[in-house]
PDB file of N, H, CA, C and O in Angstrom:
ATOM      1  N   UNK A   1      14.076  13.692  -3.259  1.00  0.00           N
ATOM      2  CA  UNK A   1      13.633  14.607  -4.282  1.00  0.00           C
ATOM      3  C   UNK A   1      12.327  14.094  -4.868  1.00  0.00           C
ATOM      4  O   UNK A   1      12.166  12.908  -5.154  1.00  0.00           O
ATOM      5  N   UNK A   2      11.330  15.104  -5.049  1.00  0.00           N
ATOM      6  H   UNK A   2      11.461  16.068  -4.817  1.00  0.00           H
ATOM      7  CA  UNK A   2       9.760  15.072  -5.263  1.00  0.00           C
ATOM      8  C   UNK A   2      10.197  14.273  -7.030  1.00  0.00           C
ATOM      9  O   UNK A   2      11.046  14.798  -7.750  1.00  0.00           O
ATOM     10  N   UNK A   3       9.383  12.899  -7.475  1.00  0.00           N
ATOM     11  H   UNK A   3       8.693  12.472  -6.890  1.00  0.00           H
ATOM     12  CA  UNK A   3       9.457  12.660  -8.896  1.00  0.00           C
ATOM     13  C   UNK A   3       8.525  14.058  -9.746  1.00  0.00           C
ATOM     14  O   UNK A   3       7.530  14.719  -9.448  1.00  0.00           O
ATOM     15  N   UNK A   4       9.704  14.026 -11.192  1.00  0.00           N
ATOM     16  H   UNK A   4      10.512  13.489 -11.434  1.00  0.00           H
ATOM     17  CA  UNK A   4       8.919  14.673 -12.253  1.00  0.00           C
ATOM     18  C   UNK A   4       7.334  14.133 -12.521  1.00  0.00           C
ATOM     19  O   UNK A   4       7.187  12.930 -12.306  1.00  0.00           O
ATOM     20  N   UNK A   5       6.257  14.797 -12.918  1.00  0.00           N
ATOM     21  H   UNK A   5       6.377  15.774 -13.093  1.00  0.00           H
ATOM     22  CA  UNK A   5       4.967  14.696 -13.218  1.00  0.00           C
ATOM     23  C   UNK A   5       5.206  13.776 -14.303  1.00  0.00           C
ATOM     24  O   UNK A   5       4.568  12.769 -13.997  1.00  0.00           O
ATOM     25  N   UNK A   6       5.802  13.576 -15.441  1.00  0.00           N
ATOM     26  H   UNK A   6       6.321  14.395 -15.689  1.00  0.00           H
ATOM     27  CA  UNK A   6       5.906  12.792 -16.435  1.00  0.00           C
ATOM     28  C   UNK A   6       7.037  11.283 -16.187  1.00  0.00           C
ATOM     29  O   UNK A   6       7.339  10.485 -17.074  1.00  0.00           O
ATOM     30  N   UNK A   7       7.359  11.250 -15.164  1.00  0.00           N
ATOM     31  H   UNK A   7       7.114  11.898 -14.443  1.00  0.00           H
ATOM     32  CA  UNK A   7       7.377   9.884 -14.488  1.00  0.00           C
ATOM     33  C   UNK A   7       7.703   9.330 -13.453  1.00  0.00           C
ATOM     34  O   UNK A   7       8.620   8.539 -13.233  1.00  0.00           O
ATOM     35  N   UNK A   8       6.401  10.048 -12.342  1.00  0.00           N
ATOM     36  H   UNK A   8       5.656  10.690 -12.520  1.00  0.00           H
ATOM     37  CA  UNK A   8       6.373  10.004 -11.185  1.00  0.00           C
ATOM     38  C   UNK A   8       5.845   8.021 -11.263  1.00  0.00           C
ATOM     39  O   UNK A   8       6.364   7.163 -10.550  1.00  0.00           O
ATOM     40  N   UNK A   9       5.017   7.822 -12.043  1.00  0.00           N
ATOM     41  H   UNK A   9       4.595   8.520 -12.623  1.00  0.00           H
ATOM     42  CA  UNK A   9       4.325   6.297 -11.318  1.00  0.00           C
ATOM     43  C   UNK A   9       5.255   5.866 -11.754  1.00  0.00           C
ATOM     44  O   UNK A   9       5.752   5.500 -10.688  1.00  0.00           O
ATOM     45  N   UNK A  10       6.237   5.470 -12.769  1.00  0.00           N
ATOM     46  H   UNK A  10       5.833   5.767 -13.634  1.00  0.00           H
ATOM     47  CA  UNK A  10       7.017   4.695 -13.668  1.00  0.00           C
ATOM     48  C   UNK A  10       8.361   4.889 -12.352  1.00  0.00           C
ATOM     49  O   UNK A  10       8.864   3.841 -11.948  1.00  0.00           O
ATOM     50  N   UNK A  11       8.809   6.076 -11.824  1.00  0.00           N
ATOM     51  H   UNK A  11       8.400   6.928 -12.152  1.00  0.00           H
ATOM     52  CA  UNK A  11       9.837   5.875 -10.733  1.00  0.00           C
ATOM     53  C   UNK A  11       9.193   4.904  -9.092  1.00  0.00           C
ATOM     54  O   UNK A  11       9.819   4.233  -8.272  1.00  0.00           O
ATOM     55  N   UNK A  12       7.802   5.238  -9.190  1.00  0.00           N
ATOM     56  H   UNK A  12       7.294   5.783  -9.856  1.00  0.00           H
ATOM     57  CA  UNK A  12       7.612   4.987  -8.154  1.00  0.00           C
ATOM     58  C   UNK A  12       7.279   3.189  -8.231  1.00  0.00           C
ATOM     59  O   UNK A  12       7.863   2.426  -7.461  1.00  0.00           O
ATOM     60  N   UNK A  13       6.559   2.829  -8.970  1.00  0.00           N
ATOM     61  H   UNK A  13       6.084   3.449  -9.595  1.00  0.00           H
ATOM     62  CA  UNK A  13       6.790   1.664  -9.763  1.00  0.00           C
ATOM     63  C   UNK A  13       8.110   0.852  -8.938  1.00  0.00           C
ATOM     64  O   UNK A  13       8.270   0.028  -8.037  1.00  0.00           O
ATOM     65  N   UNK A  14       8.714   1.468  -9.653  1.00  0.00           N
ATOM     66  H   UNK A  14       8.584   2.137 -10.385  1.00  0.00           H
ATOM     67  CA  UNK A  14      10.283   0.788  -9.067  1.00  0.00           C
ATOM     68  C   UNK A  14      10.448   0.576  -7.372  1.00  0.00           C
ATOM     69  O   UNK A  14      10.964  -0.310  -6.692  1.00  0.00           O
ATOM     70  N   UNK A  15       9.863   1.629  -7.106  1.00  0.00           N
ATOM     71  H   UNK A  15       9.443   2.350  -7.659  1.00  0.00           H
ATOM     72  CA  UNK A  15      10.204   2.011  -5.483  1.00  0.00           C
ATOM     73  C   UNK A  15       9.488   0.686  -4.641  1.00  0.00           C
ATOM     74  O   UNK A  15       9.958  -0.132  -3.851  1.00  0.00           O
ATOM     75  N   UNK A  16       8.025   0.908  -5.250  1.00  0.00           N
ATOM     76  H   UNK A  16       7.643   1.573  -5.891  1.00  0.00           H
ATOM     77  CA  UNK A  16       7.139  -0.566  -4.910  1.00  0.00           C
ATOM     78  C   UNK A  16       7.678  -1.296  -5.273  1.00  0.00           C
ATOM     79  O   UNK A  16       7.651  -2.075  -4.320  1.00  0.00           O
ATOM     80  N   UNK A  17       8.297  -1.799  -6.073  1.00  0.00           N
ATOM     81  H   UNK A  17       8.319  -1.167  -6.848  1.00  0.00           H
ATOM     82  CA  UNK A  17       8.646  -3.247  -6.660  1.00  0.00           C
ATOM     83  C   UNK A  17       9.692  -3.838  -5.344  1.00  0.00           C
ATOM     84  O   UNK A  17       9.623  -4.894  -4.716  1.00  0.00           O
ATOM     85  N   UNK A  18      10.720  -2.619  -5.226  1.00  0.00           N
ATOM     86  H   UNK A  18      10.776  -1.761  -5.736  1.00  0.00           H
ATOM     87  CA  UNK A  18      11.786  -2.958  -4.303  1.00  0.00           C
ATOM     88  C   UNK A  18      11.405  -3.122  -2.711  1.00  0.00           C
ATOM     89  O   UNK A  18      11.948  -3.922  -1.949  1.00  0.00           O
ATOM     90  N   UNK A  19      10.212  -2.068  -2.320  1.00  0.00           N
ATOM     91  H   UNK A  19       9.771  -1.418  -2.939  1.00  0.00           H
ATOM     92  CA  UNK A  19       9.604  -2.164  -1.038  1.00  0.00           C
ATOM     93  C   UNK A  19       8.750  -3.278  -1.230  1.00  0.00           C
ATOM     94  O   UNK A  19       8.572  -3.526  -0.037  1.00  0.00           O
ATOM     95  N   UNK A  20       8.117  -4.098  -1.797  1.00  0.00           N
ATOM     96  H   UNK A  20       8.261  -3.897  -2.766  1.00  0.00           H
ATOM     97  CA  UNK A  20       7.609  -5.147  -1.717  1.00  0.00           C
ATOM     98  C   UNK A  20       8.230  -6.710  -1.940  1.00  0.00           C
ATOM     99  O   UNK A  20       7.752  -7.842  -2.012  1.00  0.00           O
ATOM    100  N   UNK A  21       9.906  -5.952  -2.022  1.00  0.00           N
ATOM    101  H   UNK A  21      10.295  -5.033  -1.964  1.00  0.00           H
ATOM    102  CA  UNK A  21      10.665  -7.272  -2.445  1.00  0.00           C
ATOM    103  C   UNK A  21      11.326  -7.939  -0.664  1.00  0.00           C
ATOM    104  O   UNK A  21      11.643  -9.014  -0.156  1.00  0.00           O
ATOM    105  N   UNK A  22      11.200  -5.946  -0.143  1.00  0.00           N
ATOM    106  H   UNK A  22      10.942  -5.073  -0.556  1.00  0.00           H
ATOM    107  CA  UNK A  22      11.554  -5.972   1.118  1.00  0.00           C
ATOM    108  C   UNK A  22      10.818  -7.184   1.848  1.00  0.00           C
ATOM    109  O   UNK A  22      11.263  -8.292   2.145  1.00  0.00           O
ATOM    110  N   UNK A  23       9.428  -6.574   2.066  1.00  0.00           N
ATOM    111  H   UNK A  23       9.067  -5.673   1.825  1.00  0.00           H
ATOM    112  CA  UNK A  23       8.407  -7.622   2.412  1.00  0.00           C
ATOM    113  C   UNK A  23       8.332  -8.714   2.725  1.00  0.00           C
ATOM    114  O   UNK A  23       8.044  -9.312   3.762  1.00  0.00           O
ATOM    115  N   UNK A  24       8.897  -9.219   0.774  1.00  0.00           N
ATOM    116  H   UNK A  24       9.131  -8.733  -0.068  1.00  0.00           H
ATOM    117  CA  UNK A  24       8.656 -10.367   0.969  1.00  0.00           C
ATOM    118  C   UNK A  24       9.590 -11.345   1.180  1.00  0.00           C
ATOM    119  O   UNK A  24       9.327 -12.548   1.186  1.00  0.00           O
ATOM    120  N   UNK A  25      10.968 -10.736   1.400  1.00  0.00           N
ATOM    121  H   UNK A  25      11.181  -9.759   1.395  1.00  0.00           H
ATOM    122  CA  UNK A  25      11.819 -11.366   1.975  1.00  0.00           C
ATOM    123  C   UNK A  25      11.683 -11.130   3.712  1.00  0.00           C
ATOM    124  O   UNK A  25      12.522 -11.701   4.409  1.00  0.00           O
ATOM    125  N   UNK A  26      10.766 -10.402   4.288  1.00  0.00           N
ATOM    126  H   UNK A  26      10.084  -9.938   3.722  1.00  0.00           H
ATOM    127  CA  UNK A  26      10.560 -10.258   5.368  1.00  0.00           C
ATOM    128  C   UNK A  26      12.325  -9.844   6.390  1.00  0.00           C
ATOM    129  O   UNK A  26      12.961 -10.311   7.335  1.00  0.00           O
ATOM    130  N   UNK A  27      12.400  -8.977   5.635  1.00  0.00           N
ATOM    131  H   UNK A  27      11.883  -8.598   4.868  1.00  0.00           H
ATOM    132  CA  UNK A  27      13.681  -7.711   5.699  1.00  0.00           C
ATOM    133  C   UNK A  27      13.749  -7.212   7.374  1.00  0.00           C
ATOM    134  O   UNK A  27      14.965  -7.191   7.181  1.00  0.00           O
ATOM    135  N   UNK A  28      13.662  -6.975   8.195  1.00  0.00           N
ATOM    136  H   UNK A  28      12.675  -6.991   8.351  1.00  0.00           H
ATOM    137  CA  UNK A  28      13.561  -6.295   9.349  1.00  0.00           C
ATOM    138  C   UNK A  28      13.616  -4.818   9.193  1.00  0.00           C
ATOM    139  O   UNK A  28      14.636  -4.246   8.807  1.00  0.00           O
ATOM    140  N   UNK A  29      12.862  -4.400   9.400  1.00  0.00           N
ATOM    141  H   UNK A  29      12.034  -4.864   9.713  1.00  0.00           H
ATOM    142  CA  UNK A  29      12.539  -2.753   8.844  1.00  0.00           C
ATOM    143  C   UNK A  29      12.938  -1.782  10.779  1.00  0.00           C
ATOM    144  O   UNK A  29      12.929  -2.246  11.919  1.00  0.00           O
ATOM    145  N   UNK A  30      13.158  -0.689  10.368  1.00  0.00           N
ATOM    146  H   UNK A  30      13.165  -0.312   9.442  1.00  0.00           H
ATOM    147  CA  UNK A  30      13.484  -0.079  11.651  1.00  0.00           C
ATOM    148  C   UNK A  30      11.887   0.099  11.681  1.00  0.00           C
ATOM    149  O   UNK A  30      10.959  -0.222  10.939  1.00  0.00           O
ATOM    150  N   UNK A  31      12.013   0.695  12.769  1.00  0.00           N
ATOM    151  H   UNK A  31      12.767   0.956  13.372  1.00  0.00           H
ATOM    152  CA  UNK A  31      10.634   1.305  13.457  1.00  0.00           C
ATOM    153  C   UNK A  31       9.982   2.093  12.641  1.00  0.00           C
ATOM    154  O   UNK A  31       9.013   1.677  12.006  1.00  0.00           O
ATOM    155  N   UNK A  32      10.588   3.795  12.514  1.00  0.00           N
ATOM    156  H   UNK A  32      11.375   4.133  13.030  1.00  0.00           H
ATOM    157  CA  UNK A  32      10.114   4.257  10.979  1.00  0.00           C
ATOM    158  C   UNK A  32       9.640   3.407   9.701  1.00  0.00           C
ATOM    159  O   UNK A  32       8.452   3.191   9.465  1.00  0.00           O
ATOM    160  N   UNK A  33      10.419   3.071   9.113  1.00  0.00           N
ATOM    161  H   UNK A  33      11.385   3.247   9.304  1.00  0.00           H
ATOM    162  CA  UNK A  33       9.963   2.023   8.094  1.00  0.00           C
ATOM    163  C   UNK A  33       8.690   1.132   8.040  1.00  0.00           C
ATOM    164  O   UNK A  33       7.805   1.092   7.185  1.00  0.00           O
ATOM    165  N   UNK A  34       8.878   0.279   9.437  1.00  0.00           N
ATOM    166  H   UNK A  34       9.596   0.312  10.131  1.00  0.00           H
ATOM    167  CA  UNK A  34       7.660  -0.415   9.725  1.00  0.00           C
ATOM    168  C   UNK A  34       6.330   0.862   9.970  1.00  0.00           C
ATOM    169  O   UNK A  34       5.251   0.287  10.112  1.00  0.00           O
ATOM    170  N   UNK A  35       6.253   1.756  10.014  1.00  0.00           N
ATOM    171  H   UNK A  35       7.130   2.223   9.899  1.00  0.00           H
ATOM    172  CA  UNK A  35       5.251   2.312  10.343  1.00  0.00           C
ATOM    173  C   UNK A  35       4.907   2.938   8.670  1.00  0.00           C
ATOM    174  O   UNK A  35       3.811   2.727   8.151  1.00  0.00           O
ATOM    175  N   UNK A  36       5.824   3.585   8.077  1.00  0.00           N
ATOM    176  H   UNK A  36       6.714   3.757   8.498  1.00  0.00           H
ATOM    177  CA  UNK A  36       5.593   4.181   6.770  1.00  0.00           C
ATOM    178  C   UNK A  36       5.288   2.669   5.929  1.00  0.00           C
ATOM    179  O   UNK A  36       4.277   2.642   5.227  1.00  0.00           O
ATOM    180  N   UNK A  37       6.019   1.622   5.991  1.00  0.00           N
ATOM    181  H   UNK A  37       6.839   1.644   6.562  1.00  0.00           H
ATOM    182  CA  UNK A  37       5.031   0.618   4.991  1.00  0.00           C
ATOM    183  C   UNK A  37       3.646   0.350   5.497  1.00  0.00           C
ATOM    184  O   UNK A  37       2.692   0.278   4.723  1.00  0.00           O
ATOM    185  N   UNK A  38       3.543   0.214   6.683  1.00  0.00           N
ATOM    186  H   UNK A  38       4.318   0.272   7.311  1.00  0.00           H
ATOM    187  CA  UNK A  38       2.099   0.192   7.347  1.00  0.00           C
ATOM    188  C   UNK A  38       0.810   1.371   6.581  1.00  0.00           C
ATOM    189  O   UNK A  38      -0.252   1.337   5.960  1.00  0.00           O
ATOM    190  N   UNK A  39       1.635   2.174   7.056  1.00  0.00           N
ATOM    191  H   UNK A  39       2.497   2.201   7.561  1.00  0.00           H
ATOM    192  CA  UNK A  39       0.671   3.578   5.984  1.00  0.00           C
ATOM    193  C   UNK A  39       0.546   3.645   4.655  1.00  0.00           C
ATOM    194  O   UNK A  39      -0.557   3.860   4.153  1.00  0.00           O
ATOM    195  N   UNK A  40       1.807   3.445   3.807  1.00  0.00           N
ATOM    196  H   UNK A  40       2.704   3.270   4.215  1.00  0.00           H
ATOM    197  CA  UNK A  40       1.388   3.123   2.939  1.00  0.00           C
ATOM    198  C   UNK A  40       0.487   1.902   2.118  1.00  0.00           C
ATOM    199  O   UNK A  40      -0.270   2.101   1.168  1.00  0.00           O
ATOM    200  N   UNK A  41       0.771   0.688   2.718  1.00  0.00           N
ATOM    201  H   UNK A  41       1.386   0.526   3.490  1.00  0.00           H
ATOM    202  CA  UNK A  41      -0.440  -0.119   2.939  1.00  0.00           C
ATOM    203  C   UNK A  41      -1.609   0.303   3.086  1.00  0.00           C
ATOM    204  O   UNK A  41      -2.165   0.040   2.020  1.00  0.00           O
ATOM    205  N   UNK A  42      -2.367   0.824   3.790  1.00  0.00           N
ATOM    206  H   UNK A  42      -1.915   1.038   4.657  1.00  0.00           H
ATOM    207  CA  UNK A  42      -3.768   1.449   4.614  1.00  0.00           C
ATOM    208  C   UNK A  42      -4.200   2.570   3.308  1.00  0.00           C
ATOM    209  O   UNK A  42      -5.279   2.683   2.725  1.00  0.00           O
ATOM    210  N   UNK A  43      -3.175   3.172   3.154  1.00  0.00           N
ATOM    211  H   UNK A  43      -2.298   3.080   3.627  1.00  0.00           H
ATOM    212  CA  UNK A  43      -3.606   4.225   2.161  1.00  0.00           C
ATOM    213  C   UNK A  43      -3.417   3.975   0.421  1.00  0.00           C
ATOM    214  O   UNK A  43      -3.649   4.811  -0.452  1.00  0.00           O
ATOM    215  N   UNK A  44      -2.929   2.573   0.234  1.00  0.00           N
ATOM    216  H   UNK A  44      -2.741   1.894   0.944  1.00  0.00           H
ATOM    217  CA  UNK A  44      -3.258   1.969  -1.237  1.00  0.00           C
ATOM    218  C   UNK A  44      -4.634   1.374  -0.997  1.00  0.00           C
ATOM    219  O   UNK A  44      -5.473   1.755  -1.814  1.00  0.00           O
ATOM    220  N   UNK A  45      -5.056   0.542  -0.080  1.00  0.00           N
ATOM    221  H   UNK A  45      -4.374   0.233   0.584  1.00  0.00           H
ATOM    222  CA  UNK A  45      -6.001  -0.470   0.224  1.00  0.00           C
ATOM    223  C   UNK A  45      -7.409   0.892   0.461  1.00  0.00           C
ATOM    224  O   UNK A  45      -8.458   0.711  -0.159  1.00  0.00           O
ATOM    225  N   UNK A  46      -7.310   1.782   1.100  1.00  0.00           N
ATOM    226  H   UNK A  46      -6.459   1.929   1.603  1.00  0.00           H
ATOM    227  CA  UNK A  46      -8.261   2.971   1.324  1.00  0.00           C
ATOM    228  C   UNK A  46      -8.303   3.064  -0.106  1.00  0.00           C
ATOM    229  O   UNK A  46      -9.355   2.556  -0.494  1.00  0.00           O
ATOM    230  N   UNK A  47      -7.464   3.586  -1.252  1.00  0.00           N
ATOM    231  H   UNK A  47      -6.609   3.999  -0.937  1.00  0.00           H
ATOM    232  CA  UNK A  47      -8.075   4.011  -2.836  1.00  0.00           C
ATOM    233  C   UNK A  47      -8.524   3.220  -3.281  1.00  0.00           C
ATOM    234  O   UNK A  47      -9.484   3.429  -4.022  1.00  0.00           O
ATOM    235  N   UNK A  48      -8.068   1.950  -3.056  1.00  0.00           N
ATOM    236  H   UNK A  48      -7.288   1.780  -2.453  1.00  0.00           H
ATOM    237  CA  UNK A  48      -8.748   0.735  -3.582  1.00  0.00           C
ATOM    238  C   UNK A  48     -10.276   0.431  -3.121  1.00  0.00           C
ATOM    239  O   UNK A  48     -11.230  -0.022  -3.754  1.00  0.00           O
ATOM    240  N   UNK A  49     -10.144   0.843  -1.818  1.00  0.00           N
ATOM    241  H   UNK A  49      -9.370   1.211  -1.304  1.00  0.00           H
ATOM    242  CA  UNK A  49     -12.118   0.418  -1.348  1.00  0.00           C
ATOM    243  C   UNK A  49     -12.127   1.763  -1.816  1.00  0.00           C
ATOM    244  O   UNK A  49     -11.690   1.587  -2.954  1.00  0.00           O
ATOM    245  N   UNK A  50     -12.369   3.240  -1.690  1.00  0.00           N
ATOM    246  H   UNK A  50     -12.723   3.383  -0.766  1.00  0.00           H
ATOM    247  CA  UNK A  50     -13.052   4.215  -2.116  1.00  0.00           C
ATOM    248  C   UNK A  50     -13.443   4.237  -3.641  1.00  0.00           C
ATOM    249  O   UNK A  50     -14.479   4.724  -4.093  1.00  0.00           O
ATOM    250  N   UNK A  51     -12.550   3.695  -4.277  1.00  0.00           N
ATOM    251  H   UNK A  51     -11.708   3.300  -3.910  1.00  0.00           H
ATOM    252  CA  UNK A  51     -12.826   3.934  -5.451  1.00  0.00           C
ATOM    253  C   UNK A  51     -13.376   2.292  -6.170  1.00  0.00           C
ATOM    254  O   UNK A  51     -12.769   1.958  -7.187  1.00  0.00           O
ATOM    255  N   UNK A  52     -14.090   1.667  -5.832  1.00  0.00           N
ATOM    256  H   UNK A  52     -14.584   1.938  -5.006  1.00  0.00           H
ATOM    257  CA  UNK A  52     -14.694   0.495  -6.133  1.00  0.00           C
ATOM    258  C   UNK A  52     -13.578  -0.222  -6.597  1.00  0.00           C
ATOM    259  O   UNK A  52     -13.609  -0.177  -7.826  1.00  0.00           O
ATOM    260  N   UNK A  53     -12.969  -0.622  -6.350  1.00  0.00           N
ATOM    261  H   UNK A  53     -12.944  -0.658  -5.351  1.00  0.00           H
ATOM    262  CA  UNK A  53     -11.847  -1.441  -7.568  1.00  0.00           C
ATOM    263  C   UNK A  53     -11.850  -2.374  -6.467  1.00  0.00           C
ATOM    264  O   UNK A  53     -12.213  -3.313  -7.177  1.00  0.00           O
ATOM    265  N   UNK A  54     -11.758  -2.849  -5.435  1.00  0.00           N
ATOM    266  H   UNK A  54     -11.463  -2.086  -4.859  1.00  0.00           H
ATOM    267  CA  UNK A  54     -11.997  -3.612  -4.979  1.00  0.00           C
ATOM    268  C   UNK A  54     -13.980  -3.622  -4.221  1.00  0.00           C
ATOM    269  O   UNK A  54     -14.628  -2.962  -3.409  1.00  0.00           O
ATOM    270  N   UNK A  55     -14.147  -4.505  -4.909  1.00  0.00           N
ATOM    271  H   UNK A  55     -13.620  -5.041  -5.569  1.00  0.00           H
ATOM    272  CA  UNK A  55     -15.741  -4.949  -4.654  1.00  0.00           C
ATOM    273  C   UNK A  55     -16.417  -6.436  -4.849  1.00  0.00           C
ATOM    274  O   UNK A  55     -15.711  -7.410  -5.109  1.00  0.00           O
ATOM    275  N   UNK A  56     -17.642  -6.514  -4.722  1.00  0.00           N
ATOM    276  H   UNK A  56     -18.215  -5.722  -4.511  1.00  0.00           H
ATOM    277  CA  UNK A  56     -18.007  -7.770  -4.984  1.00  0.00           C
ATOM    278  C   UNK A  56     -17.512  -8.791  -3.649  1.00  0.00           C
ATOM    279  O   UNK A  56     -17.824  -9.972  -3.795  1.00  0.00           O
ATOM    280  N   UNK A  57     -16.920  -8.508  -2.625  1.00  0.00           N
ATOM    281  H   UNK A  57     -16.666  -7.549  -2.506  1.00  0.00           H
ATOM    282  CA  UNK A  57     -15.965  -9.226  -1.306  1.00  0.00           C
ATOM    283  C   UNK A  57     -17.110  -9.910  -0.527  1.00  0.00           C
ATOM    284  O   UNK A  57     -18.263  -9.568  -0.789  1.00  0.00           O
ATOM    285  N   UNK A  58     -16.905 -10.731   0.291  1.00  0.00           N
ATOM    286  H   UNK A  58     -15.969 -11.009   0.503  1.00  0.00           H
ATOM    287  CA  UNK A  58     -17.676 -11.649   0.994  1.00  0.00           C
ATOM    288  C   UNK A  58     -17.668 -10.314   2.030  1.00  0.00           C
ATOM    289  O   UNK A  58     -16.694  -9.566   1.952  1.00  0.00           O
ATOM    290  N   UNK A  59     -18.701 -10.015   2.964  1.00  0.00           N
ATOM    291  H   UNK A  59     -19.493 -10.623   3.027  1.00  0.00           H
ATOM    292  CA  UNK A  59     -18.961  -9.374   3.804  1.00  0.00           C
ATOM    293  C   UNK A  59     -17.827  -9.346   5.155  1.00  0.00           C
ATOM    294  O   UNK A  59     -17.659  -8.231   5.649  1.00  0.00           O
ATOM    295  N   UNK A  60     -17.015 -10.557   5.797  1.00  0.00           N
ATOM    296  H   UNK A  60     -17.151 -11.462   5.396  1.00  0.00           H
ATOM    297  CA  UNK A  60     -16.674 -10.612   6.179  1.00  0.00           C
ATOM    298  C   UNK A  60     -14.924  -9.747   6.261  1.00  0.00           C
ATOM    299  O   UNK A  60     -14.095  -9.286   7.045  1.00  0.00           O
ATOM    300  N   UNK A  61     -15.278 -10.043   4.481  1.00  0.00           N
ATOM    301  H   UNK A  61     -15.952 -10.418   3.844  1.00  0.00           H
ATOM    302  CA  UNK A  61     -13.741  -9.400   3.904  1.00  0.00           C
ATOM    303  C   UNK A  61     -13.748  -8.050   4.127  1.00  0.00           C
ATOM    304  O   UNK A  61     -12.906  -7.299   4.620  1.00  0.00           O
ATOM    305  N   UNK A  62     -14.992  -7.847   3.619  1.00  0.00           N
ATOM    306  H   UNK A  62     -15.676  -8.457   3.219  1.00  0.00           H
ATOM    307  CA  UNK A  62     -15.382  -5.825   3.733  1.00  0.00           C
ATOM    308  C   UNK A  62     -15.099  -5.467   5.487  1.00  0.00           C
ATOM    309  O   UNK A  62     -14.252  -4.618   5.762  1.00  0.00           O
ATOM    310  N   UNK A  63     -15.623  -5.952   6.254  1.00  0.00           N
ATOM    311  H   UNK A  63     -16.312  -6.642   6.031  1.00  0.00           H
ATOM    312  CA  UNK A  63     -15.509  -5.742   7.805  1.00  0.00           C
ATOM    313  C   UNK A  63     -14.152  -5.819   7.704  1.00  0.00           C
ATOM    314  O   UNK A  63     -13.712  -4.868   8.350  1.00  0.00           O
ATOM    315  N   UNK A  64     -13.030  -6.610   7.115  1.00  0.00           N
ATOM    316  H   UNK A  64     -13.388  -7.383   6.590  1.00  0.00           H
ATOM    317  CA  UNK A  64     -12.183  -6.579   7.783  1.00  0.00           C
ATOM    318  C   UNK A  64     -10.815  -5.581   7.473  1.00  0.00           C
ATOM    319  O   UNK A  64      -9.889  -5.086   8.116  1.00  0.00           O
ATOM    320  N   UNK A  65     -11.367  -5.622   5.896  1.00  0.00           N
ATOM    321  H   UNK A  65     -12.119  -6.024   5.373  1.00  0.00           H
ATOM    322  CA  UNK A  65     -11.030  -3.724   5.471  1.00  0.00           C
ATOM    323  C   UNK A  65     -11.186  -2.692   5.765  1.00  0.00           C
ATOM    324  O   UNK A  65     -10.305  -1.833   5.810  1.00  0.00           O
ATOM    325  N   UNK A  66     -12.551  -2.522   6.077  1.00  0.00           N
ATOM    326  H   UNK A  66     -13.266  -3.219   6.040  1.00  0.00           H
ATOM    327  CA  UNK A  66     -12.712  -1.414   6.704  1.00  0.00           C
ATOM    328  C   UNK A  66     -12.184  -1.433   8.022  1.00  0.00           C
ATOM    329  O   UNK A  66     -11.467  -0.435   8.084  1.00  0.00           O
ATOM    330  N   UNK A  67     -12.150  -2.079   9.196  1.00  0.00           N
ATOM    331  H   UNK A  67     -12.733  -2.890   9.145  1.00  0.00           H
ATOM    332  CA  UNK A  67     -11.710  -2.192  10.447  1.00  0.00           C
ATOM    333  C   UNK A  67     -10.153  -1.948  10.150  1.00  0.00           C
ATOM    334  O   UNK A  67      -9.510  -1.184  10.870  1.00  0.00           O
ATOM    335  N   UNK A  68      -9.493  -2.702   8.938  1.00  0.00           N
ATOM    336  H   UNK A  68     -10.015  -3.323   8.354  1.00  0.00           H
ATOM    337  CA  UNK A  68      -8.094  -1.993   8.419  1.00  0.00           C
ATOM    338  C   UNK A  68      -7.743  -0.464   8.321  1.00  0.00           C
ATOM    339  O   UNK A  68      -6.848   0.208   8.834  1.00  0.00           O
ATOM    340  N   UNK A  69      -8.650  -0.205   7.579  1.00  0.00           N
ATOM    341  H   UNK A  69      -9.377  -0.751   7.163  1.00  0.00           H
ATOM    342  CA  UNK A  69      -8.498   0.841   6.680  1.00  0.00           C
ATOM    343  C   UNK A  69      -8.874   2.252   8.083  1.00  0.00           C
ATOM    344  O   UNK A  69      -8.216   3.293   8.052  1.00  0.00           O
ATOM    345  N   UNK A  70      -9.684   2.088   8.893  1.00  0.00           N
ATOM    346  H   UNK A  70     -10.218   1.243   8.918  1.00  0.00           H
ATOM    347  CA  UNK A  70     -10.002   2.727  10.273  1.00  0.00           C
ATOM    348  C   UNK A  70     -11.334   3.775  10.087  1.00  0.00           C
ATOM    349  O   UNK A  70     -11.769   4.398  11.055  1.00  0.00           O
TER     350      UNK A  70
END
C-alpha cells in the first residue's frame, strides 16, 4: 500500500533503516531484492549527484559515480 503524503518519508525512513540493517548484516537477498536494493541505490546516489549535495569529490570519485550511476 502507496504511504499517506503526510508520512510518506517518516514510514519510509523506517523501511531504509531496516533495508540497510539488511545490508549490513549482509542478509542474502533473493534475486529480486538484490536487484531492487541495487536500484534503489543508483537512484538515491543519481539525486544526490543531480542535485549537488554531493560535490566538491576528487575527480576520480566523480568518474566513479557517474560510471555507477550509468
Amino acid at each position: 500500500m502507496a504511504n499517506m503524503h503526510y508520512c510518506r518519508f517518516q514510514n519510509t525512513l523506517t523501511d531504509l533503516t531496516q533495508c540497510l540493517g539488511v545490508l549490513n548484516e549482509q542478509e542474502k537477498l533473493s534475486e529480486d531484492e538484490s536487484k531492487a536494493a541495487d536500484r534503489m541505490l543508483r537512484e538515491i546516489v543519481y539525486f544526490l549527484y543531480q542535485n549537488d549535495i554531493i560535490d566538491e569529490l576528487p575527480e576520480d570519485v566523480n568518474n566513479r559515480i557517474k560510471n555507477f550511476i550509468g
